[in-house]
C-alpha positions as CSV (number, residue, x, y, z in Angstrom):
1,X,-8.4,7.1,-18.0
2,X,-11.1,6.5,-15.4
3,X,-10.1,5.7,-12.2
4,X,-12.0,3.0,-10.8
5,X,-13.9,2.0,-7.3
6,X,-11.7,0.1,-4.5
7,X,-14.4,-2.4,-4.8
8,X,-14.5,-2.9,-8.6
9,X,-10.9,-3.4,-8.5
10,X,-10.8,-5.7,-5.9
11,X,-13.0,-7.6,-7.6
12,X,-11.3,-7.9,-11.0
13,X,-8.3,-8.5,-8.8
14,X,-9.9,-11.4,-7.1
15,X,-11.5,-12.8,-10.5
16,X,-7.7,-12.6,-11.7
17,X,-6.1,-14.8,-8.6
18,X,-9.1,-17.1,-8.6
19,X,-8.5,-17.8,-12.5
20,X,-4.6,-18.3,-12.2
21,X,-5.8,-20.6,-9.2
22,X,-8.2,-22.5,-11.1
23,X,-5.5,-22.8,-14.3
24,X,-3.8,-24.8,-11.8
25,X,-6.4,-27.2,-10.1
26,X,-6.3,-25.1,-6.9
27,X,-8.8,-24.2,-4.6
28,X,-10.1,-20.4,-5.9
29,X,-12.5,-19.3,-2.9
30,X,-10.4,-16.1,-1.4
31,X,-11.6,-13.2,0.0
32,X,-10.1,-9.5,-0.4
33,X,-7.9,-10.1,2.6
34,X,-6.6,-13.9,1.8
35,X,-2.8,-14.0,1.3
36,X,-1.5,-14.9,-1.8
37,X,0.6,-17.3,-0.2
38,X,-2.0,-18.8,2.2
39,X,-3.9,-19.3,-1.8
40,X,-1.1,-21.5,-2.9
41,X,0.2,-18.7,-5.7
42,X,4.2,-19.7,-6.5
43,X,6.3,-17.1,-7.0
44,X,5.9,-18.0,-11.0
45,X,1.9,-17.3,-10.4
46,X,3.3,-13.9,-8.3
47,X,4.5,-12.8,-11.8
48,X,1.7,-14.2,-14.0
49,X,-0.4,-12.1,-11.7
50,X,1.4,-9.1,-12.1
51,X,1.7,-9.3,-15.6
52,X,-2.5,-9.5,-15.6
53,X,-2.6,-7.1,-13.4
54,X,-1.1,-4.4,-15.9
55,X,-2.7,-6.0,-19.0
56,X,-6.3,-5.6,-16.7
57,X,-5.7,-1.8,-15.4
58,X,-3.8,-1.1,-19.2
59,X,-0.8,0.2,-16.7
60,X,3.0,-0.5,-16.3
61,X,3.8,-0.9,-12.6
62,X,7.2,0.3,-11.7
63,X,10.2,-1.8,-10.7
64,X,9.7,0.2,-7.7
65,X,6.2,-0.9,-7.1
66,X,6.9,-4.5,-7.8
67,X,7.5,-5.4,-4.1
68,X,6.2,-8.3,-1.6
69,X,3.8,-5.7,0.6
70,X,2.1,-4.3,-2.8
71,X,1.4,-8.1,-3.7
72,X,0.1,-9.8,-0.4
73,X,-3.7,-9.9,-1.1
74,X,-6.4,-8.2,-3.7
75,X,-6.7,-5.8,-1.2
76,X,-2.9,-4.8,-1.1
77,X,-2.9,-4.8,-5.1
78,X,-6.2,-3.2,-5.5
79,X,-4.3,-0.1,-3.2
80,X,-1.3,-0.6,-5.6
81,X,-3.4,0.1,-8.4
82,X,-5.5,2.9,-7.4
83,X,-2.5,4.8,-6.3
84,X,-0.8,4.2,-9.7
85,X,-4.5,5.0,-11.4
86,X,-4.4,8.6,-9.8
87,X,-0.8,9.3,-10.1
88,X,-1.8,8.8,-13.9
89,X,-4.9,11.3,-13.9
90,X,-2.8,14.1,-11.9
């Protein structure tokens, strides 16, 4: 599997949140560093999120990795997700 740019993940990332925000009638203009929680994501969009995010990246994120820090912002999941990219290609 090719691992991908920071950037290009960020950016499916935020195309992600900003279509679980807009399945909702919610404001989708974030940025890489907007909290989650300062976007209005509930704890169910949290895991609707998460699930995309595995189903995007074709990955399982460990129970381990499933934590509040790793799912603050596209920039905190696009880290999460480039760290579980290489740990797959090593």
């Amino acid at each position: 599997m090719q691992a991908g740019s920071a950037a290009a993940v960020e950016s499916k990332i935020l195309a992600l949140v900003e279509s679980i925000l807009t399945q909702n009638g919610l404001s989708s203009d974030i940025k890489r560093d907007t909290t989650f929680a300062d976007a209005g994501l509930t704890s169910m969009e949290m895991v609707n999120l998460m699930l995309a995010v595995e189903a995007e990246f074709d990955m399982t994120l460990p129970q381990s990795d499933i934590t509040p820090e790793n799912f603050t912002s596209a920039a905190t999941v696009a880290q999460l997700v480039l760290r579980r990219q290489h740990a797959q290609a090593a």
